[in-house]
C-alpha positions in Angstrom: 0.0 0.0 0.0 1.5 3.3 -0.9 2.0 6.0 2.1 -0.2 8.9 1.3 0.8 12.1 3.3 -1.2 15.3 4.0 -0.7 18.2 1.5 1.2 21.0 3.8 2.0 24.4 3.3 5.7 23.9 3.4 6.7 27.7 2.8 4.3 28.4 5.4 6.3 26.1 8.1 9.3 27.9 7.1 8.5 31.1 7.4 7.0 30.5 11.0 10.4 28.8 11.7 12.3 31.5 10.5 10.0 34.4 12.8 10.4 32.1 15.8 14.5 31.9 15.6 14.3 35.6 14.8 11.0 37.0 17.1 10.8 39.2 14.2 9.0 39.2 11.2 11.6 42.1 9.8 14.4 39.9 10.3 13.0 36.8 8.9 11.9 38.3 5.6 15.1 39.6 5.3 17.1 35.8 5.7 13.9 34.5 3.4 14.7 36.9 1.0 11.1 37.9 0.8 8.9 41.1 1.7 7.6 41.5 5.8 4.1 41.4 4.1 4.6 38.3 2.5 5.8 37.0 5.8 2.4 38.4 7.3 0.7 36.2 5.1 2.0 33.2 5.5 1.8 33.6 9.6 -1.7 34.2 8.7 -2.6 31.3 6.3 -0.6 28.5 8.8 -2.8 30.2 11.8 -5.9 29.6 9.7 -4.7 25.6 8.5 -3.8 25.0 12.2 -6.7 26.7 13.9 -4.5 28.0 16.5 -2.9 30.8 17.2 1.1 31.0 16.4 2.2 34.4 17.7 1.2 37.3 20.1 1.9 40.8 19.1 2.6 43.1 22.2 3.5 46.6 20.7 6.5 46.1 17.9 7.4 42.9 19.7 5.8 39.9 19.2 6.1 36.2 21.2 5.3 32.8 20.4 2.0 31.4 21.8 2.4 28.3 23.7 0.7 26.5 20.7 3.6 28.6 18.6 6.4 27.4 21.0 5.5 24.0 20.6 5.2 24.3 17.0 8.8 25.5 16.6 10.5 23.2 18.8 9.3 20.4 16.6 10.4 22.7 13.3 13.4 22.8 14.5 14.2 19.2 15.3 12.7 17.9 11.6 14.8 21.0 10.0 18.1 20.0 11.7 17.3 16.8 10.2 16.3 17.7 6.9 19.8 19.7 6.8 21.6 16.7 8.0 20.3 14.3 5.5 20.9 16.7 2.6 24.2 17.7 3.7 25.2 14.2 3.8 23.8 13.0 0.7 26.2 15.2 -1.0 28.8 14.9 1.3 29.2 18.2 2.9 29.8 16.5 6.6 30.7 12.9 6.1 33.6 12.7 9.1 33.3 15.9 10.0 32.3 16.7 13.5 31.6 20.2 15.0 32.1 20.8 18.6 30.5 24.4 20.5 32.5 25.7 23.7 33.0 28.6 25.7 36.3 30.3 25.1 37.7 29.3 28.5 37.1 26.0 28.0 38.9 25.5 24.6 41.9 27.6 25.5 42.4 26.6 28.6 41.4 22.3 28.5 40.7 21.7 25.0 43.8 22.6 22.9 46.4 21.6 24.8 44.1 17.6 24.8 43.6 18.0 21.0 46.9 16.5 19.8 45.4 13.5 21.4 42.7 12.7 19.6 43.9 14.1 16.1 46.6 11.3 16.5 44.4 8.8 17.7 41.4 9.8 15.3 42.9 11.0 11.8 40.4 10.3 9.8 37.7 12.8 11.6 37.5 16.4 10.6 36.9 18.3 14.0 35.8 21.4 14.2 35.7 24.1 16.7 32.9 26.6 17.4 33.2 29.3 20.1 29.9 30.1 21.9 28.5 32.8 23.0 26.9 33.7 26.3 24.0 32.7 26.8 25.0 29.5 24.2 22.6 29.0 21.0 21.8 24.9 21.5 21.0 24.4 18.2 22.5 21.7 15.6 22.6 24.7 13.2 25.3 25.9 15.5 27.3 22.1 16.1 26.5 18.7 16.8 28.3 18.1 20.3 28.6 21.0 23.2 30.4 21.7 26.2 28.6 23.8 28.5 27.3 24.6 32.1 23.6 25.0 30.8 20.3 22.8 32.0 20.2 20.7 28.6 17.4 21.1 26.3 14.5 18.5 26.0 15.6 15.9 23.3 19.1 16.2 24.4 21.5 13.8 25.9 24.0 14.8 28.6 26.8 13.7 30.7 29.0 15.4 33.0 32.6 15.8 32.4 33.7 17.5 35.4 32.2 20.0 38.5 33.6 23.1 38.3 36.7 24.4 41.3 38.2 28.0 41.7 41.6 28.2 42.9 43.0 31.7 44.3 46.4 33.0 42.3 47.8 36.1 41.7 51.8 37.5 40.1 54.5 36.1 41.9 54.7 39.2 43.5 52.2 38.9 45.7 53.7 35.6 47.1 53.3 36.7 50.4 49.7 36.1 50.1 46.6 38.1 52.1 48.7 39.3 55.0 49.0 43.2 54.1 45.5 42.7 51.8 45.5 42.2 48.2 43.9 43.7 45.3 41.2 41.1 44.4 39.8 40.7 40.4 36.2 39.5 40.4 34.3 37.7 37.5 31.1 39.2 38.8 30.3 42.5 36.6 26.7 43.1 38.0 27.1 45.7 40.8 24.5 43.6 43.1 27.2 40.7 42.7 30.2 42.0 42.9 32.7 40.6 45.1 30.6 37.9 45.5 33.0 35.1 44.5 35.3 35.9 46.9 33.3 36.2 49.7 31.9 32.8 48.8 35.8 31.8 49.3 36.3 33.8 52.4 33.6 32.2 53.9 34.9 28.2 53.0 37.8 29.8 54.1 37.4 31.2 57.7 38.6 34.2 56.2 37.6 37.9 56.3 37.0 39.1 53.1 38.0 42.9 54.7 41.3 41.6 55.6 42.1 39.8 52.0 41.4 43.2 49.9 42.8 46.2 50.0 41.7 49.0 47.2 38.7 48.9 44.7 37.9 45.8 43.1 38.8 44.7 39.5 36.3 43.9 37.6 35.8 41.6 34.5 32.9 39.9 32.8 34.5 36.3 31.8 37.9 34.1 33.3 40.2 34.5 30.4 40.0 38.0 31.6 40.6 37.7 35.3 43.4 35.0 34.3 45.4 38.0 32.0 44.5 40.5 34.7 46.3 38.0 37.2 49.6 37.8 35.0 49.7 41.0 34.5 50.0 42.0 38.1 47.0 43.8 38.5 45.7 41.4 41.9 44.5 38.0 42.6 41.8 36.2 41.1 39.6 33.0 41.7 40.2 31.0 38.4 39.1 27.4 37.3 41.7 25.1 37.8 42.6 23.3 34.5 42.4 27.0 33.0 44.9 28.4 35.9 47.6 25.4 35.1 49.5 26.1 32.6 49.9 29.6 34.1 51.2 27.9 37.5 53.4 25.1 35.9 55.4 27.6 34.2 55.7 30.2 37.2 53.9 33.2 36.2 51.3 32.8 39.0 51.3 31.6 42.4 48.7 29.9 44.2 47.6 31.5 47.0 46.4 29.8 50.3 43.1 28.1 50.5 40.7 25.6 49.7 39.7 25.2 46.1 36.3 26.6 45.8 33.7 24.6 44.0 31.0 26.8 42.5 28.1 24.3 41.9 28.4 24.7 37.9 29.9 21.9 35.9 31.1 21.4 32.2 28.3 19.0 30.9 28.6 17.3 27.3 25.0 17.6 25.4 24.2 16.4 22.1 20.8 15.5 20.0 19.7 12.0 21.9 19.0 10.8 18.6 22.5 10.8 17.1 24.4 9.4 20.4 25.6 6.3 18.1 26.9 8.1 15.6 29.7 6.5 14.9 32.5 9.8 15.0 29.9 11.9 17.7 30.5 8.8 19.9 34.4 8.1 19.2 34.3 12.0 20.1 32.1 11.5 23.1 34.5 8.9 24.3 37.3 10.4 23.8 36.4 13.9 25.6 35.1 11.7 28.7 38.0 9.3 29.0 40.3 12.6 28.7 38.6 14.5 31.1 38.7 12.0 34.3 42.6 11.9 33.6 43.0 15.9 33.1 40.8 16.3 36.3 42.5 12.9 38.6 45.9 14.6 37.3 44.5 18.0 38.3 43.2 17.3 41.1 44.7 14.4 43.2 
């Protein structure tokens, strides 16, 4: 018996896609190449086949209905899909593997590992994808992630390892808190700031009046902090594996104190459906089996 299918408004579906990613019909007529009316029409013609409504206009902005939400989660699983299946029809990503991770990460874990698996995996093209903050989840964007976000519904995770601050500063400052030190934060919002290290003066029995002395320093991400630290400009709470290489070759010291955990971890997600893909999982296995070796070196 032949499979008989209903006839859809495909264009329609697109366009809805496209003003769901966007939350703007301006934008998604301009990546369609079409006009904002024409968009307009389309919303309005799927509204009508669906009988519900898609979208919610409040002023210039618009937002997706919970029907609409639901709608365009399912769009874009089957248009990730469709994208795969073409692109590897013709070849476009047959051993080819795209990982997303924050900056920190990759220059501070990840390329310094990467010899590793190019040696023991030659035959897979990887590719690396910065991410921004907050990250796009998205197989548009890569097929595998490392991040500290809650994982999307349809997504697979696994934990690679919790995340643990360590306090260093110039070698200058080797005599430590005594006379008060300078002290860079990571927290940028003015209700926060500071408040990394007085999360580590208190694990610490320490007063955090007695550790600074002068304004604090202020930076938005840990690279930062890390190149305010070499550059003399105070002590700073930095992930472990990204403060290494800076302490093995003695251009920071580590200060006293426990290593402070922060509750956040670095968490491998990827579409549950493609878990047994043959390179995602060599990739999969690789970062894990790497990562309880960095982190047992790291931290035993």
């Amino acid at each position: 018996m032949v499979k008989r299918r209903l006839i859809l408004n495909l264009r329609g579906f697109q366009v809805f896609e496209a003003v769901a990613r966007h939350l703007s019909v301006t934008q998604a007529a301009a990546e369609l190449g079409i006009t904002q009316s024409a968009v307009s029409h389309q919303l309005r013609h799927l509204a009508e086949y669906l009988g519900e409504e898609l979208i919610e206009r409040q002023g210039r902005r618009i937002s997706l209905t919970e029907a609409g939400a639901r709608l365009a989660e399912a769009l874009d699983d089957a248009l990730d899909l469709i994208e795969r299946s073409a692109a590897s029809t013709i070849g476009l990503n047959r051993r080819t593997v795209r990982l997303a991770m924050y900056p920190s990460f990759s220059a501070g874990w990840l390329i310094a590992a990467l010899p590793g698996f190019a040696a023991a995996h030659p035959d897979i093209d990887l590719r690396l994808v910065m991410m921004s903050d907050p990250p796009e989840i998205s197989d548009r964007l890569a097929d595998v992630f490392i991040t500290s976000e809650t994982p999307r519904r349809g997504y697979w995770s696994v934990r690679l390892f919790d995340e643990v601050l360590l306090p260093v500063a110039q070698t200058g400052f080797a005599n430590g808190y005594r006379d008060g030190l300078p002290l860079i934060t990571s927290e940028t919002d003015p209700v926060a700031t500071g408040v990394d290290w007085e999360s580590f003066a208190a694990l610490n029995g320490l007063s955090l009046q007695g550790l600074r002395r002068g304004p604090w320093q202020c930076c938005s991400h840990y690279l930062l902090a890390l190149e305010m630290a070499r550059a003399g400009m105070g002590a700073a709470l930095i992930p472990d594996f990204l403060a290494a290489p800076a302490l093995a070759r003695g251009e920071l010291c580590r200060l006293a104190g426990k290593p402070m955990p922060t509750g956040l971890s670095y968490d491998l997600h990827l579409k549950y459906e493609r878990r047994k893909e043959p390179d995602i999982r060599q990739l999969v296995t690789w970062l894990r089996r790497t990562a309880r070796e960095k982190t047992h070196e790291l931290r035993s």
